[in-house]
N, C-alpha and C positions, 0 to 999 in steps of 0.2 A: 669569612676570609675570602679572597687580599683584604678587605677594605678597612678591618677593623685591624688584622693585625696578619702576618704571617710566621712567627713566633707563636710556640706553642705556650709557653709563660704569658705573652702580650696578650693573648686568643682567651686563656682561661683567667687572667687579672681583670679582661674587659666584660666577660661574661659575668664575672661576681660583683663587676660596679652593676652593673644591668639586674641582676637580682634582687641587688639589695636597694636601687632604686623600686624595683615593683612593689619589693615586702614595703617598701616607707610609701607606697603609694595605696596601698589598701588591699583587701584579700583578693582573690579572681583577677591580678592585673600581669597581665606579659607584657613588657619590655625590651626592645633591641637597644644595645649601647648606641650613644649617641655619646658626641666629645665632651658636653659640657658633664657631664655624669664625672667624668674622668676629669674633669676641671673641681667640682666640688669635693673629691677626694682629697686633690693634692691642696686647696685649701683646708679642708678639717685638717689635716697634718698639719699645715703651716700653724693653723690657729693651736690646735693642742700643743707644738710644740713653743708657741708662745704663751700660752695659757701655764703650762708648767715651769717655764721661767719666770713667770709673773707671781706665782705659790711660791717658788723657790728662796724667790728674792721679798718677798712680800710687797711688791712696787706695784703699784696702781691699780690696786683692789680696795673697794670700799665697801662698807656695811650702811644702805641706806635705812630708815624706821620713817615705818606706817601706823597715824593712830589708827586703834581702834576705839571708837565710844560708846555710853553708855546709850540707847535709842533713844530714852527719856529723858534724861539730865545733861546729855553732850557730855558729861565728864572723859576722861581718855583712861579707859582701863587696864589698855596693854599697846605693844606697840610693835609690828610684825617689820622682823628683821628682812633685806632686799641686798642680793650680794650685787655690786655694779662693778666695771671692768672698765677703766680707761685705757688705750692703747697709746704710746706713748708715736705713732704715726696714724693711725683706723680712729683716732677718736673711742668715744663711748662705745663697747660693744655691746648690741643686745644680748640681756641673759635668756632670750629664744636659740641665741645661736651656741654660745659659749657651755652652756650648761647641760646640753644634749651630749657636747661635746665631752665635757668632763667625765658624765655619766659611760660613756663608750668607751673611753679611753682609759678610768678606773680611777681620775684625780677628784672624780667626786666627797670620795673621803678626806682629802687632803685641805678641798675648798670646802666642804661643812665643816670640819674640826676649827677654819679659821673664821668664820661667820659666826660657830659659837662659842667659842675664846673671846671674839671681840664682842658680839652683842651682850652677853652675859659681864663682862666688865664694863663696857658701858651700862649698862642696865642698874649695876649697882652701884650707880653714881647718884640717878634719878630722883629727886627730892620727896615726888609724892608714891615711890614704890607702886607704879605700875609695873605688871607684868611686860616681859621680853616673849614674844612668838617667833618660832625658827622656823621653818621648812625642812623636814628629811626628806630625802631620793630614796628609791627602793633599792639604790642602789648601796647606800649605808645603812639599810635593815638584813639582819639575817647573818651578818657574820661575826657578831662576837666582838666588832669593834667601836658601836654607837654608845653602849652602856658607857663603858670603860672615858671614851671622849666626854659624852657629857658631865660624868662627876669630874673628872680634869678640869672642864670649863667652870663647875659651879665651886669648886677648892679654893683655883686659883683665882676665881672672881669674888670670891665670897658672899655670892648670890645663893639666896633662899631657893629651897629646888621649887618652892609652891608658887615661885613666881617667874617660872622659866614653861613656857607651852608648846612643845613640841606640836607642829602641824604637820601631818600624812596624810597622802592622797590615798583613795579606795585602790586606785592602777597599782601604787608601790605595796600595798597588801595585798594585793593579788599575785606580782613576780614574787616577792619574798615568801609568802602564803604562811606556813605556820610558826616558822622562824620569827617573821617579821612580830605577829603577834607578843613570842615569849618576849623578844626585846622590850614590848612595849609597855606587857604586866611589868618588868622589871625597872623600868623608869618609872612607872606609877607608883611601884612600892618604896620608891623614896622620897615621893612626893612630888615628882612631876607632872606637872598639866598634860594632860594628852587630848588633839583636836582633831576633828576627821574634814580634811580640809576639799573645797569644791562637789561637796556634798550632794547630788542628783543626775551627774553629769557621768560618764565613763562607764565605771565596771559597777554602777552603782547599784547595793544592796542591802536590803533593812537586814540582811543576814550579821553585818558585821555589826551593825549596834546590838545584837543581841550575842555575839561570843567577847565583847572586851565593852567595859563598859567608859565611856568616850567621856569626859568634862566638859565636851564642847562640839556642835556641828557649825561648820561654814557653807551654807547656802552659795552654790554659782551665782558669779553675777550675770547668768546668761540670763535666770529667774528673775531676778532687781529691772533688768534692763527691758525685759520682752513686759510690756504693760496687757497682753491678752489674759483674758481669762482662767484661760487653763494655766500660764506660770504664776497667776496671783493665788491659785488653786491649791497649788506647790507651795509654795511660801506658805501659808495659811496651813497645811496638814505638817510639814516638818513643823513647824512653831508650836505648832499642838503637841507632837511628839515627844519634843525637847521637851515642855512644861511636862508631859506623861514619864517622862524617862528622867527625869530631875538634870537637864544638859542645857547647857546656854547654846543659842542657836543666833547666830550672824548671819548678815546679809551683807555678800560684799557687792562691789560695784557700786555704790551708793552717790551719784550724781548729781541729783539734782533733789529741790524741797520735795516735789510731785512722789519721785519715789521715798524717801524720807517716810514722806505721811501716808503711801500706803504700808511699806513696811509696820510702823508703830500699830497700823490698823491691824496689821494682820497678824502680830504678839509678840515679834523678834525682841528681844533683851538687846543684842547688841548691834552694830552697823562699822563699816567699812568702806570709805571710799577716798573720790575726789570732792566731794561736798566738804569734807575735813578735813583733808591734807594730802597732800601729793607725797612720794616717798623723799625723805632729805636726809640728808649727812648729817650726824652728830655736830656739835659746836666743835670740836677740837677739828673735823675735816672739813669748816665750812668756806673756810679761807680759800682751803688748797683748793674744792671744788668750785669753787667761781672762778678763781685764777684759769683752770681746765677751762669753766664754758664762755668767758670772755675771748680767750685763746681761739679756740671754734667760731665763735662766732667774728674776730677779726679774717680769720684765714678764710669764712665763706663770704665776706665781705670783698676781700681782695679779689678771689676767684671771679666773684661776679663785673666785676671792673676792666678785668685781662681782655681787654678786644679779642674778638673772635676771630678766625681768620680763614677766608675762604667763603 
């Protein structure tokens, strides 16, 4: 003080943006407020409370599907659900920003319950009955309300539960910790797929393959991507695993043929990337979304045209 505020409220609002910058910046880090800290504030507001109008109304949220394939055959065996967000002024917003936000804000539940309502009734449309893979937050494990959604999604879709795969990160079992687990026996005991998704990366631990036993591991594509020795190392001892552990083991990130063919070298069952497909809209959204990115890309057309001035 003066500079930051002379208000005792101003004083300790600016001090808790300053914290909670440092905690998002890594352990051992001190921070003094600075303006923009207090700018990115009053934007997550702005966005959550346009986020919650967007759940509210159900308007400009979409469910995008990523195959996955078989490593050997190319077949497409499941196809992982991607919630996308158009703004009807912001364009596309990244789900890096949105979904942190939902998670903080507590709409987490509200936008998985609609990711899997829709993906699971798309899914049961599908001719050749591949599986649908979702994403849970840790933030919809643990409380008594993921069971209860998911049999709602699989009722009202009439989807087969053995073809619905829930994907959870090591991070989201480690906030929810034992909770998260019972949710997770309890999807299994209906016949849910359960995946342990980004697999060597974060809190990661062979601890958790041995208290729940997993259908599925998802290799980072930080492993697929880094071609040194020691990530092809990685890739090679989970694949073993999985074959030891009876669990299908994917490699996402999957680019290019070069990693393709060391993957299959190194025994993954299944693969993930842009080699196969980029994430896209169902057929019944596919209209409306080119409509959206024609839209965009007229309007960065124009922009670039506007004489500058000065």
């Amino acid at each position: 003080a003066p500079p930051h505020g002379e208000e005792t409220g101003v004083l300790l609002s600016r001090a808790d943006m300053a914290l909670y910058a440092a905690k998002a910046a890594g352990k051992g880090q001190a921070l003094v407020f600075a303006p923009e800290m207090e700018a990115r504030v009053q934007e997550r507001v702005r966005l959550e409370a346009e986020l919650r109008l967007a759940l509210d109304a159900k308007h400009g949220l979409f469910v995008f599907y990523q195959p996955i394939v078989d490593a050997e055959t190319g077949d497409v065996t499941a196809r992982e659900a991607l919630v996308r967000w158009h703004h009807a002024q912001s364009g596309w917003i990244s789900p890096a920003e949105f979904i942190p936000v939902s998670e903080q804000s507590g709409l987490i539940e509200q936008l998985g319950a609609f990711v899997l309502m829709t993906a699971c009734r798309e899914a049961a449309g599908w001719p050749h009955g591949e599986r649908i893979a979702v994403n849970i937050s840790a933030g919809q494990l643990g409380n008594g309300t993921l069971v209860p959604t998911v049999l709602a999604a699989l009722i009202s879709s009439g989807l087969s539960p053995d073809r619905l795969e829930i994907e959870v990160t090591e991070t989201a079992l480690v906030s929810a910790q034992g909770a998260a687990i019972d949710d997770l026996r309890r999807l299994r005991d209906i016949g849910v797929r359960i995946a342990l998704d980004d697999f060597g990366t974060g809190y990661s631990s062979l601890s958790h393959l041995q208290i729940f036993p997993f259908d599925k591991i998802k290799i980072d594509a930080s492993f697929v991507k880094n071609a040194r020795p020691e990530s092809v190392a990685v890739i090679r001892a989970l694949a073993d695993l999985g074959k030891r552990l009876g669990v299908t083991t994917v490699a996402e990130g999957v680019e290019t043929q070069v990693q393709l063919d060391r993957i299959r070298a190194e025994g993954c069952q299944e693969v993930q990337g842009y080699l196969f497909g980029t994430p896209a809209p169902c057929e019944a959204d596919r209209a409306i979304v080119t409509t959206l990115n024609q839209e965009k890309e007229q309007m960065e057309s124009f922009s670039m045209q506007i004489p500058k001035l000065g």
